[in-house]
N, C-alpha and C positions, 0 to 999 in steps of 0.2 A: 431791311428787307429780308423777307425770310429766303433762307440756302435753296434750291429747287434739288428734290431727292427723286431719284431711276429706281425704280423696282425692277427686277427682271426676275421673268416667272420660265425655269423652263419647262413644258407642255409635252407629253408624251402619254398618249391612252389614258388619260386619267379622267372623262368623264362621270365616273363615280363620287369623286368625293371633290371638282372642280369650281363647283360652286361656293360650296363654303369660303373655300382660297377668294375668290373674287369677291363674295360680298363683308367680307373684311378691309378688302381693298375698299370696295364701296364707301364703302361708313369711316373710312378714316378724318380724322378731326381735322390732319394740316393737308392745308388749301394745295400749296405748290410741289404737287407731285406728279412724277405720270409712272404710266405699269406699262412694261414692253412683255407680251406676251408671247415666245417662242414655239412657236406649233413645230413639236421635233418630228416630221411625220408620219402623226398621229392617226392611225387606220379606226378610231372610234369616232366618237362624234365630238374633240377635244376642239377642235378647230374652230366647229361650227359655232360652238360656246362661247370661245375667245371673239368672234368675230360677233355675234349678238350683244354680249357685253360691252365689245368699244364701238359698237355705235350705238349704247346709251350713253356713254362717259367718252368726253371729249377728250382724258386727259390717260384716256388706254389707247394701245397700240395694238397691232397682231404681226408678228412676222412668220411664212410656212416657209418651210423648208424640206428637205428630204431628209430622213433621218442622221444625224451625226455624233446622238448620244448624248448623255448632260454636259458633259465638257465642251463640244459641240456646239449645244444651244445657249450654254453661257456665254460663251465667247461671240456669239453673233449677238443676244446680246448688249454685251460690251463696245460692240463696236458702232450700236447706235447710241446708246444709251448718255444724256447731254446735263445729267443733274452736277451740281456738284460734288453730290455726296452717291452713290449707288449701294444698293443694299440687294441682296438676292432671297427668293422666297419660292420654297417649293409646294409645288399645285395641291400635295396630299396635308399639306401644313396653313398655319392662321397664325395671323399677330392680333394682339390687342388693339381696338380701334383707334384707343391713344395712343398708339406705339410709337409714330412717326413723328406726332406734336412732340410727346415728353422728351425723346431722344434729341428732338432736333432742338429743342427750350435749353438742354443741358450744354448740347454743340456750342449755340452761339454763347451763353454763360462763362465759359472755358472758353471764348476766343478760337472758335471753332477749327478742333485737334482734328491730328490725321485718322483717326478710329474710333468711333461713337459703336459699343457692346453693352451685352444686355443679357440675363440669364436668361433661363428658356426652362419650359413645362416639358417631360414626357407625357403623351399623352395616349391611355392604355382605356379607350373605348370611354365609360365611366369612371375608372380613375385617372388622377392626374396628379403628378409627381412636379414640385418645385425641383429646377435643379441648378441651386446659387453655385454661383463661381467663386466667390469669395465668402471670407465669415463676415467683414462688417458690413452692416443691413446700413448704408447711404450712398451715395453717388460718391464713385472713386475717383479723382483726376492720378494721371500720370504723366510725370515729364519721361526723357527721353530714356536719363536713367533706372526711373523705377520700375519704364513698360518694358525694358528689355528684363529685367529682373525678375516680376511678376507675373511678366504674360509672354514674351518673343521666346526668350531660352527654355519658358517650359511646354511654347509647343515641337523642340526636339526631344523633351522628356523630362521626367522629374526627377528632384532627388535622391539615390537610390537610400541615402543611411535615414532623408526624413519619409519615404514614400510609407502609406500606409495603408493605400486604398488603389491600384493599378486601375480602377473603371474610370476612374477620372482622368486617363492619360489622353483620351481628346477630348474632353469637356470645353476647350480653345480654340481646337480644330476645322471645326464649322464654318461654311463661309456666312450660311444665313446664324442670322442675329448680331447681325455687325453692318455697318454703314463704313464703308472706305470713302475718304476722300477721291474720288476723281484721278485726280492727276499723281497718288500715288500709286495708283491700277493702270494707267493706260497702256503700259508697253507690259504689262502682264497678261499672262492665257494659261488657259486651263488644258492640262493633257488628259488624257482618256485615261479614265478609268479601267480600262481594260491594259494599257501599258503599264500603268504605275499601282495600281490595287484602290490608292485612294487619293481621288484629285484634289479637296480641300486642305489639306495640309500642306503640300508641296504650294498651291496658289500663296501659302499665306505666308509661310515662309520666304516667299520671294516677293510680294508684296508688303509686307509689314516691316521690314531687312529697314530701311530709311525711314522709319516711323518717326518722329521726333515728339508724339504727344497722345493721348487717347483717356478719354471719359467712360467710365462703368456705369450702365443706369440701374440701379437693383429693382425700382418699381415699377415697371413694367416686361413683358412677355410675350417671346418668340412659344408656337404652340408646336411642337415636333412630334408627328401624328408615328406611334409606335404598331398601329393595326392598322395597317393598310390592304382593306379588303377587297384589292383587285388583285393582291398574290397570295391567293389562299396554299400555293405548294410551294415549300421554302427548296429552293435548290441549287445544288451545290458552286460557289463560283470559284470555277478552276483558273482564274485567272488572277485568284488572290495571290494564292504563295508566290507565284513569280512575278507578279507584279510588284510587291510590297520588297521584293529583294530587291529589283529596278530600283523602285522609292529608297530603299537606304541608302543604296549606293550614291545617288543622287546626292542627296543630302549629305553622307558622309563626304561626298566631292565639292557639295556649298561649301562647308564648316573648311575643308583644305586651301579652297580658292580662297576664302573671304579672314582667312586667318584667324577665325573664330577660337582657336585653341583647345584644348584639354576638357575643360569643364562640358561643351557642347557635344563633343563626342562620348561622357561620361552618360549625358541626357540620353544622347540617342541610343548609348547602350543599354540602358533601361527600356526605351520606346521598342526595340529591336526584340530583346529578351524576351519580354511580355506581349510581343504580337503570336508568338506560338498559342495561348492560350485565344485568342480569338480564332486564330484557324482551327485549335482543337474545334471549338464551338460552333463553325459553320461546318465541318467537317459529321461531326457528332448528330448537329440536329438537323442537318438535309433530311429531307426525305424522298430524294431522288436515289439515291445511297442501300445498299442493305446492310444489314448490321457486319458481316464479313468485311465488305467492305470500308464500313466506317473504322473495324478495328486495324482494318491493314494500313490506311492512309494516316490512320493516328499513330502505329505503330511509326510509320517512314518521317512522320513530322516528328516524332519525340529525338529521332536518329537524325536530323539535320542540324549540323554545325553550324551551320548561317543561323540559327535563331537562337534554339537549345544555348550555345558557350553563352551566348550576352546573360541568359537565364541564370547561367549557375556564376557567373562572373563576380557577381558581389554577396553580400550575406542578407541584406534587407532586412534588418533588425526590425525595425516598427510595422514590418507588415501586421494586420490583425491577424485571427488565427484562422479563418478560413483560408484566407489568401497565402498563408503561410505552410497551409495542411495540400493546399492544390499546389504551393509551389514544390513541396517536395516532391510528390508524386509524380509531377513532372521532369523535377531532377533525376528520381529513380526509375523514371519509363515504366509506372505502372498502368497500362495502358487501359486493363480492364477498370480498374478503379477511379482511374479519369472520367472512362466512359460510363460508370454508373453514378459518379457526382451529377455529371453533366446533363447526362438522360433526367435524375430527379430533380434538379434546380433550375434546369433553363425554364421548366412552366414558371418559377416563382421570381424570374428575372424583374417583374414590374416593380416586386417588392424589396427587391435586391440591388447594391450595387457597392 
């Protein structure tokens, strides 16, 4: 008999591009599934959408609520959600109509593992960007060993002597494009985005900690909508940098409590380092910001000890040489010449990583 899979969708203003997301759901090939859709109190006409949809389809939900934020709406949710396997899918995003069949064909095959993943598309309007997780093109299994290896230790961080490419430092991180087992989610919750900077990694680090097994599907596709054209003005979120210091801390106190040792605190000191360069980035291309502004806030991030020491901490030999020309200049707080990398390569980020 086949496993019964939980989608959970969470819903928040996004009647613009809400339909796509559903009729994907629509069309999916395996039979035993249901979509719980979270109306996060949604002031467009999100709601209205979910609730016309599932009373076409038997096997949709809708839950409203008042707003509580994606963390929020995950976590409610989770707390209906009766599959054995739950996967999560955001409203601006599409999976493949196979997605759910193929995934769940390899689950049972593999004697259906605690975590069923899968690469995923960026998707830049008309382009669309593969972005494999591994190099070999087949279905990966992992015992208990290799996923801690492979995939748990390097969502605290990568190697610093083999890293070579820092955009890949959450390529894991994501909750969507993964199917958890059930019952290794159930006493796990999602915190706010606004406390910790970013809630998918903290979930998964504490969800995936007991993992004992998990399948890579390489041919099929989570679709991760990169132009989302209900926030046409990018602006600035002030509750990264101190949220993302919450998040280490956190984590640096998992790795303490769980006697994880040496090595995972080596990861996170890479993960930690090279979060400076994503703040530059939001910092740089706000456009709520004036350029005075941007210069003074990059100025005060290049001068914080909490991120900058992890940066200069190791030598990172195999960096490529862009990433190695942007790390000095963050080592030497140059602040203007950050800011003029930044200003001309974020437009060409779709081509970039």
């Amino acid at each position: 008999m086949n496993q019964k899979v939980s989608i959970i969708v969470p819903v928040y203003n996004a009647e613009y591009y809400l339909e796509k997301c559903i009729n994907c759901l629509q069309k999916q090939t395996y039979e035993n599934l249901n979509v719980i859709f979270v109306d996060d109190g949604s002031t467009d006409n999100s709601g209205e959408i979910c609730e016309r949809y599932a009373n076409q389809n038997k096997n949709f939900s809708v839950i409203h609520q008042k707003n509580q934020g994606l963390s929020g709406a995950r976590n409610t949710g989770l707390a209906v959600a009766d599959g054995a396997y739950v996967s999560f899918l955001d409203p601006d995003d599409w999976i493949d109509i196979d997605y759910v069949e193929k995934c769940m064909m390899q689950a049972k095959k593999y004697n259906f593992p605690d975590l069923v993943f899968t690469p995923y598309c960026r998707e830049y309007g008309s382009k669309s960007i593969k972005n494999k997780l591994f190099k070999e093109n087949k279905v990966l299994y992992f015992d208990q060993k290799n996923f801690v290896k492979n995939f748990y230790l390097n969502l605290f961080g990568r190697d610093p002597i083999k890293l070579e490419n820092p955009a890949i430092l959450d390529d894991l991180s994501p909750v969507w494009s993964k199917f958890y087992k059930k019952e290794l989610i159930s006493n796990v919750k999602f915190i706010d985005t606004k406390k910790i900077g970013t809630e998918d990694l903290w979930f998964n680090i504490n969800a995936l900690y007991k993992a004992q097994s998990a399948v890579y599907i390489n041919n099929v596709y989570y679709h991760y909508n990169k132009q989302n054209n209900n926030s046409l003005t990018k602006n600035y979120k002030t509750y990264l940098e101190p949220g993302w210091g919450n998040l280490f801390k956190l984590i640096r106190m998992f790795i303490t409590n769980n006697e994880l040792g040496t090595i995972y605190n080596k990861r996170l000191d890479v993960r930690q380092g090279f979060a400076i360069i994503t703040l530059l980035r939001e910092v740089i291309s706000a456009d709520t910001l004036s350029v005075s502004q941007k210069l003074s806030k990059s100025n005060e991030l290049l001068n914080n000890e909490f991120y900058i020491k992890y940066l200069t901490k190791y030598k990172y030999e195999n960096l490529s040489i862009k990433w190695k020309v942007f790390t000095y200049l963050c080592k030497k707080k140059r602040v203007c010449s950050i800011f003029l990398l930044i200003t001309l390569l974020d437009p060409l980020k779709k081509y970039l990583k």
